[in-house]
C-alpha positions in Angstrom: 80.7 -72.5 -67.5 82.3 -72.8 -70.8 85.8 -70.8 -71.6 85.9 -68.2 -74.2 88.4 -69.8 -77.1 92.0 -69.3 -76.8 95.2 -70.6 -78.6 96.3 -72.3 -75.7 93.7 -74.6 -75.3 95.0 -76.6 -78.1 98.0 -77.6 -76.0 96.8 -76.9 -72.1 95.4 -79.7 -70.4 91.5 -80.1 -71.3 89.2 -77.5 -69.0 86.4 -80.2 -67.5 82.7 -79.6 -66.5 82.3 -81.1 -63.4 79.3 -82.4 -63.9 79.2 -84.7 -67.0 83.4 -84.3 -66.7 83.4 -84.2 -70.3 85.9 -81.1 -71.9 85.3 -77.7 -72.6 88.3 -77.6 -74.7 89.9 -79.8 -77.8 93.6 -80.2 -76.4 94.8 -81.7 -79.5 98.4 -81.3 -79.0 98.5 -82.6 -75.8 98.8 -86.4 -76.2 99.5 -86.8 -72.9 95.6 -85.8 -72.2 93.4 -88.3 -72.5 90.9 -86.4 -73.7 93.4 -86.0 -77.1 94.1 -89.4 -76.7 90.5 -89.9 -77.4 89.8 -87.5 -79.9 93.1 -88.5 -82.2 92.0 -92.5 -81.8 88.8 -91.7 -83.0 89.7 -90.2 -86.0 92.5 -92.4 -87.0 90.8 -95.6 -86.2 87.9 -94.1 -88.4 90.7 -93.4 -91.3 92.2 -96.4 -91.4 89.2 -98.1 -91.5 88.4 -96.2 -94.7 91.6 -96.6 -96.6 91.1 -100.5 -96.3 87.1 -99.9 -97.5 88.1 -98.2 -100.3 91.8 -99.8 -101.2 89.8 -101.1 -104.1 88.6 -99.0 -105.6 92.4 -97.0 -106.8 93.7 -100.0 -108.3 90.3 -101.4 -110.3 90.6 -99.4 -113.0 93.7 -101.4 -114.5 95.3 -103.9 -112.0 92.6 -105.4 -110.6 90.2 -105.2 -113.2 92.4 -107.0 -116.0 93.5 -109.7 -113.5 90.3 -110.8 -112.7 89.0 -110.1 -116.0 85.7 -108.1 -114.7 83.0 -106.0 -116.5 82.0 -102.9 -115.7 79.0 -104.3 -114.3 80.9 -106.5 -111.9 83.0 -104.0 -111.0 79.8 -101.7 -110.1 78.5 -104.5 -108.5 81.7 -104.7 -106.6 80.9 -101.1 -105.1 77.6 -101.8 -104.4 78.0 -104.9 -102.5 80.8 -102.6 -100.7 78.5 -100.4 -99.7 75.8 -103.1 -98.4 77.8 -104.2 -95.4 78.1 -100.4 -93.9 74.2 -100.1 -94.1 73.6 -103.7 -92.1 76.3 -103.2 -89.6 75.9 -99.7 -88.4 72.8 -100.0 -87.2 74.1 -103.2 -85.0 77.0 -101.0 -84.1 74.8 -98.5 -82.2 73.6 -100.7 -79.5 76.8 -102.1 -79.1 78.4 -98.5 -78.3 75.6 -97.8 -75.9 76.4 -101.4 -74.2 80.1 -101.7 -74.3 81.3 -98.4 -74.9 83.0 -96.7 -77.9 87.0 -98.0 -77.6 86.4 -101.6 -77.7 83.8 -101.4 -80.5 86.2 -99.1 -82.5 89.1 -101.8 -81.6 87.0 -104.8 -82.5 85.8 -103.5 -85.7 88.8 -102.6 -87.3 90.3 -106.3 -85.9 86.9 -107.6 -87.6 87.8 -106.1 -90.6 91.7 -106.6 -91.1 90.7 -110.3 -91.5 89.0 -110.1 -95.0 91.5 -106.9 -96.1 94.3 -109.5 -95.6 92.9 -112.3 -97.3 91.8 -109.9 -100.4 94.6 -111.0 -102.4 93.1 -114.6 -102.4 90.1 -113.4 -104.8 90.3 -115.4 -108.3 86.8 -114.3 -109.4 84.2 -111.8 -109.5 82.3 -113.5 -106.6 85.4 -113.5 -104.7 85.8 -110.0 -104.7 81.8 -109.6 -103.9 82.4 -111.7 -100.8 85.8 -109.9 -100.0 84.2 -106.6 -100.2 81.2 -107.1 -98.4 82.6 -108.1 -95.0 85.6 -105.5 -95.7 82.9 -102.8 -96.1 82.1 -103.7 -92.0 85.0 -101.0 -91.7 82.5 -98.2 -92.7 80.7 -98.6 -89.4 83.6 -97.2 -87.3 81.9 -93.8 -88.2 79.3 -95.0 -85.5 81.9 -95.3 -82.5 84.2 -92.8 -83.8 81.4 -90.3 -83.5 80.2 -91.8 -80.3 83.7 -91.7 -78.5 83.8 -87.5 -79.3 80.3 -86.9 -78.0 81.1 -88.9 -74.4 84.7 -86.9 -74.1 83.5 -83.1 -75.3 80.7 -80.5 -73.9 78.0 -79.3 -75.6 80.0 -75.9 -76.3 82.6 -77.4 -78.9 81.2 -81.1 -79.6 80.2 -80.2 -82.8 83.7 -79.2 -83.9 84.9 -81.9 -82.2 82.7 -84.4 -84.3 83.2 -82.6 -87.5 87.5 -82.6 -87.0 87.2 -86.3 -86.8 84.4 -87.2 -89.0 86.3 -84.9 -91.8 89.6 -86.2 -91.4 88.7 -89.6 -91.1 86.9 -89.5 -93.6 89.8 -88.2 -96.3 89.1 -91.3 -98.7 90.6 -89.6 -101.5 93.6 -88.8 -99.8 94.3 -92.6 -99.6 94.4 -93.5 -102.9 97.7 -92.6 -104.0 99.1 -94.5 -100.9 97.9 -97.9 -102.5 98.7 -97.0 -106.1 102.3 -95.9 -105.5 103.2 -98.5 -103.7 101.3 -101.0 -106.7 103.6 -98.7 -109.0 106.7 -99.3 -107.0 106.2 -103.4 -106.8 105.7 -103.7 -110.4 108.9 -101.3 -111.3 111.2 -101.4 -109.0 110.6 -105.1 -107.9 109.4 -106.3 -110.5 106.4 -107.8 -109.8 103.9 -108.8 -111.7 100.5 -107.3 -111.5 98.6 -110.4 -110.8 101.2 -110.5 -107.8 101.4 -106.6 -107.3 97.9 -105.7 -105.9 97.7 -109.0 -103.8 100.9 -107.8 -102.0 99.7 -104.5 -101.7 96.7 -105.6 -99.3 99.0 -107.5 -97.2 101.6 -104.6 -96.6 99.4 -101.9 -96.1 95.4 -102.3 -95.4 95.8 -105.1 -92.6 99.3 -104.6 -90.6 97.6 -100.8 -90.2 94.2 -102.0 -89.0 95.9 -104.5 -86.7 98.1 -101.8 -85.6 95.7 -98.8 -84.5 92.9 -101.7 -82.8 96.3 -102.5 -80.6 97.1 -98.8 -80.1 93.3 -98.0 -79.3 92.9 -100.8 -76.2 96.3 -99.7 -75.2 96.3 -95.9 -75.0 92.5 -95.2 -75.6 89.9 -94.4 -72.7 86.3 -95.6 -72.5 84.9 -92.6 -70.7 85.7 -89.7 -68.8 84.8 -91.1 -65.8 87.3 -94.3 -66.6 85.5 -97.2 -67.7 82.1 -97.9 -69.4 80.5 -99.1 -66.9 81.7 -96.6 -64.8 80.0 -93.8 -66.6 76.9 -94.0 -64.2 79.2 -92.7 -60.7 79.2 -89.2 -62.3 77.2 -86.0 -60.7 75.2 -86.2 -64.5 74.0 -89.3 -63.6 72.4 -88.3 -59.9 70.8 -85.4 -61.5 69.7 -87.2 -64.2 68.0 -89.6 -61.6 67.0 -87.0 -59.8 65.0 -84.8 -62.5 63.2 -88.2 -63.3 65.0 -90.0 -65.8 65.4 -93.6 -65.7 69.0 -94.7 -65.3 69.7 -98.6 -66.6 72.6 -99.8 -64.8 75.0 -102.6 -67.2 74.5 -105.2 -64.7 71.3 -104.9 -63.2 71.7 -107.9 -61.3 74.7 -106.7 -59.5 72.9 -103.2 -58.4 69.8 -105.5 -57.1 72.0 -107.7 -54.9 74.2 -104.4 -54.1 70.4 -102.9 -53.1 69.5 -106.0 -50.8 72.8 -106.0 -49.4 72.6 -102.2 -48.8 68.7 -102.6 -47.6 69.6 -105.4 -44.6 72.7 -103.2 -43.4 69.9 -100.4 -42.9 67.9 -102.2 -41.3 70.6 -103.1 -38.8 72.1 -100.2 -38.5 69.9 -97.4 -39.5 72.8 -94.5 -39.1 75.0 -96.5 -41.0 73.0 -95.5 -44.5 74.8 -91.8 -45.1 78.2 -94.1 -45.0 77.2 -96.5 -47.6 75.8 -94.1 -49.8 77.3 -94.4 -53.3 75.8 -91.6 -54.9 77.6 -88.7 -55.5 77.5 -85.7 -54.0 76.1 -82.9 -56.1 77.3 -79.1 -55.1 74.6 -76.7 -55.7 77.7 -74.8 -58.3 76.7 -77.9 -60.4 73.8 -77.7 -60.6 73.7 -74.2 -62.0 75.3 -75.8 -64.9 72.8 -78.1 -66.2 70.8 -76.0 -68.3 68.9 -79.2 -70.3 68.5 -82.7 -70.8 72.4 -82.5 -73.0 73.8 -81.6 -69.9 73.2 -85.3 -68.1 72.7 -87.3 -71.1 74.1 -90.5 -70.4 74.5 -93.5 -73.1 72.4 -96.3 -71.9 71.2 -99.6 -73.2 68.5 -100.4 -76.4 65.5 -101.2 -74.6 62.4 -102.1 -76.8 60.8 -98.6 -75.5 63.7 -96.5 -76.1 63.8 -97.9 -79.7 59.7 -96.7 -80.3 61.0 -93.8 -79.1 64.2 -92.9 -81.0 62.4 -94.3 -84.2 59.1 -92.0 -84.2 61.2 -89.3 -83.0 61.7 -86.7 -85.9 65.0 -85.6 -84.8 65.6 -89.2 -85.7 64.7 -89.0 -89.2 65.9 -85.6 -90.3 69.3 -85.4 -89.8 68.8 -89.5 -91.9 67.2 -88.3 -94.6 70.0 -85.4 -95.0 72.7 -88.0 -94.7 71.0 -90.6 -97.5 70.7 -87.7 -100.0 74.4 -86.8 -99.2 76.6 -90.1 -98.1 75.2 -91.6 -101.4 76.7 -89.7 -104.0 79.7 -89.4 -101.6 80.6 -93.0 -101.5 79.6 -93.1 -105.6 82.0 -90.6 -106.7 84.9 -92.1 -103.7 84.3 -95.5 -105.8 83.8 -94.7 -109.2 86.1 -91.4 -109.9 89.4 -93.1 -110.4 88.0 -95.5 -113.0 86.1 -93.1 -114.8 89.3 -91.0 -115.5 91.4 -93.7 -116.1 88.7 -94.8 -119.2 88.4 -91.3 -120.4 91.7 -90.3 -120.3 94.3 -93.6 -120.4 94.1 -93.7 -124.2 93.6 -90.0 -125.2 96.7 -88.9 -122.9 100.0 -90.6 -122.8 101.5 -91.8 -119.5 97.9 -91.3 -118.3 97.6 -94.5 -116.0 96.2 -96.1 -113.3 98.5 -94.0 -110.8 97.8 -90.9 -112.3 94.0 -91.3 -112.2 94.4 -92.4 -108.5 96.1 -88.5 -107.6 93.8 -87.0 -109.5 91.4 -88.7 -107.5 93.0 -87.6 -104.1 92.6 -84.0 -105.2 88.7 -84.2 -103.8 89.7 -85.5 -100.7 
């Protein structure tokens, strides 16, 4: 079973249930596990995917909202149209970590999204930036995977910290904000730059070159799954007992397990002994099986099927835990977009040397 806590599990290599192989421990200073590996991509991939979402919103309040010449409606409808993108794609992304795994998803979104990051500094209008911000706001999905790539690697008994460690500093938006308007304040007084030049530059040197950088890093260093890769994920004792207690087990490529089944099938009919040597299933100790204590304990993901989806969506697990997060992630993302530019209105004129800059650290303060 499950370890009681101790210091040196943050360092030690990662203590593994047999069953389900996923960690009974968070080794975070152990890079060299990849069960770290996994849990520090997850997070980072997840952070950097926010400081591009919301590299905006530090340097509207002056730069970018005198260059383009926006309202205040344009620039709420800037956030808004922000915020649409996350909605739309996160429920695509779902299916897609069930299918292909969490790694690639995580890799290919932030890819997806260092495209329009590094072309914000093209925007000459208000539609411009709607159109910018919209496909840049596909970077808020990588909550989905980053979650998703936690919950495969760690056991029941500290998954939840797990999850909250990268959900919470992934999600430091705050924190990013003075990173984009220092380096605005450095281009325009130390180099000399103009602010029509200075933001554009600022997308291109930081927001993209970092998402480029961490997708790499994830397909190099990351892992799909305990067990190795996705599709690999069935070959565990979880799986077999899973099967076993009568759940239905959907296989990636059903048409390979069929002609493997055939194949399988006319050797046994040949050679009748011959079936305990094929076998492919593995074998589960009756230690193990003392383990498994409910359904958590073999969960596998699997692919959307049209039945699963009835399921999941009249389930009230489902909806309980959504309704928490709409009355919450709202007003999150609200005050992460609107705070900087609401000091710097109240405050730029009242308090000398009160500027863009300033408003964007007192900004990182929540984070």
């Amino acid at each position: 079973g499950a370890p009681k806590f101790r210091w040196s599990h943050l360092w030690e290599p990662a203590i593994v249930n047999p069953v389900n192989l996923k960690s009974y421990t968070i080794p975070i200073f152990n890079l060299r596990d990849p069960y770290a590996q996994a849990f520090h991509l997850s997070w980072l991939g997840f952070f950097v995917a926010f400081l591009s979402w919301f590299a905006f919103p530090p340097l509207i309040p002056d730069a970018i909202k005198s260059d383009l010449r926006l309202s205040g409606a344009q620039v709420a409808n800037s956030d808004v149209i922000a915020l649409c993108a996350t909605l739309v794609i996160r429920i695509g992304v779902g299916p897609l970590v069930d299918q292909y795994g969490p790694r690639k998803v995580m890799a290919y979104l932030l890819i997806l999204g260092a495209i329009p990051s590094g072309l914000a500094g093209t925007a000459r209008t208000a539609e411009d930036l709607y159109v910018l911000r919209f496909f840049i706001g596909i970077l808020g999905a990588t909550f989905v995977p980053c979650q998703a790539w936690t919950s495969a690697f760690f056991d029941k008994n500290c998954v939840g910290t797990a999850n909250a460690l990268v959900g919470g500093w992934g999600n430091m938006v705050e924190d990013h904000f003075p990173i984009m308007t220092s380096l605005f304040q450095a281009l325009t007084e130390t180099y000399s730059l103009t602010t029509h030049m200075a933001w554009r530059a600022t997308f291109t040197i930081v927001p993209a070159p970092i998402l480029i950088f961490v997708a790499v890093l994830t397909f190099i260093v990351g892992q799909d799954h305990p067990a190795g890769k996705w599709s690999e994920r069935h070959t565990l004792p979880a799986a077999a007992i899973a099967a076993k207690q009568g759940h239905q087990i959907l296989h990636d490529h059903p048409e390979k397990q069929h002609t493997k089944s055939s194949s399988d099938s006319s050797k046994d009919e040949k050679d009748p002994e011959a079936n305990t040597a094929v076998s492919v299933r593995p074998v589960i100790a009756d230690e193990d099986l003392e383990l498994v204590k409910s359904t958590v304990d073999v969960a596998i993901n699997e692919r959307l099927t049209l039945k699963s989806t009835v399921e999941i969506l009249i389930n009230p697990l489902t909806w309980l835990p959504s309704l928490a997060y709409l009355t919450t992630f709202g007003i999150e993302l609200a005050i992460d977009s609107k705070f900087a530019d609401v000091l710097f209105v109240l405050f730029s004129k009242k308090r000398p040397g009160f500027d863009q800059t300033t408003a964007g650290y007192y900004t990182s303060i929540l984070g």
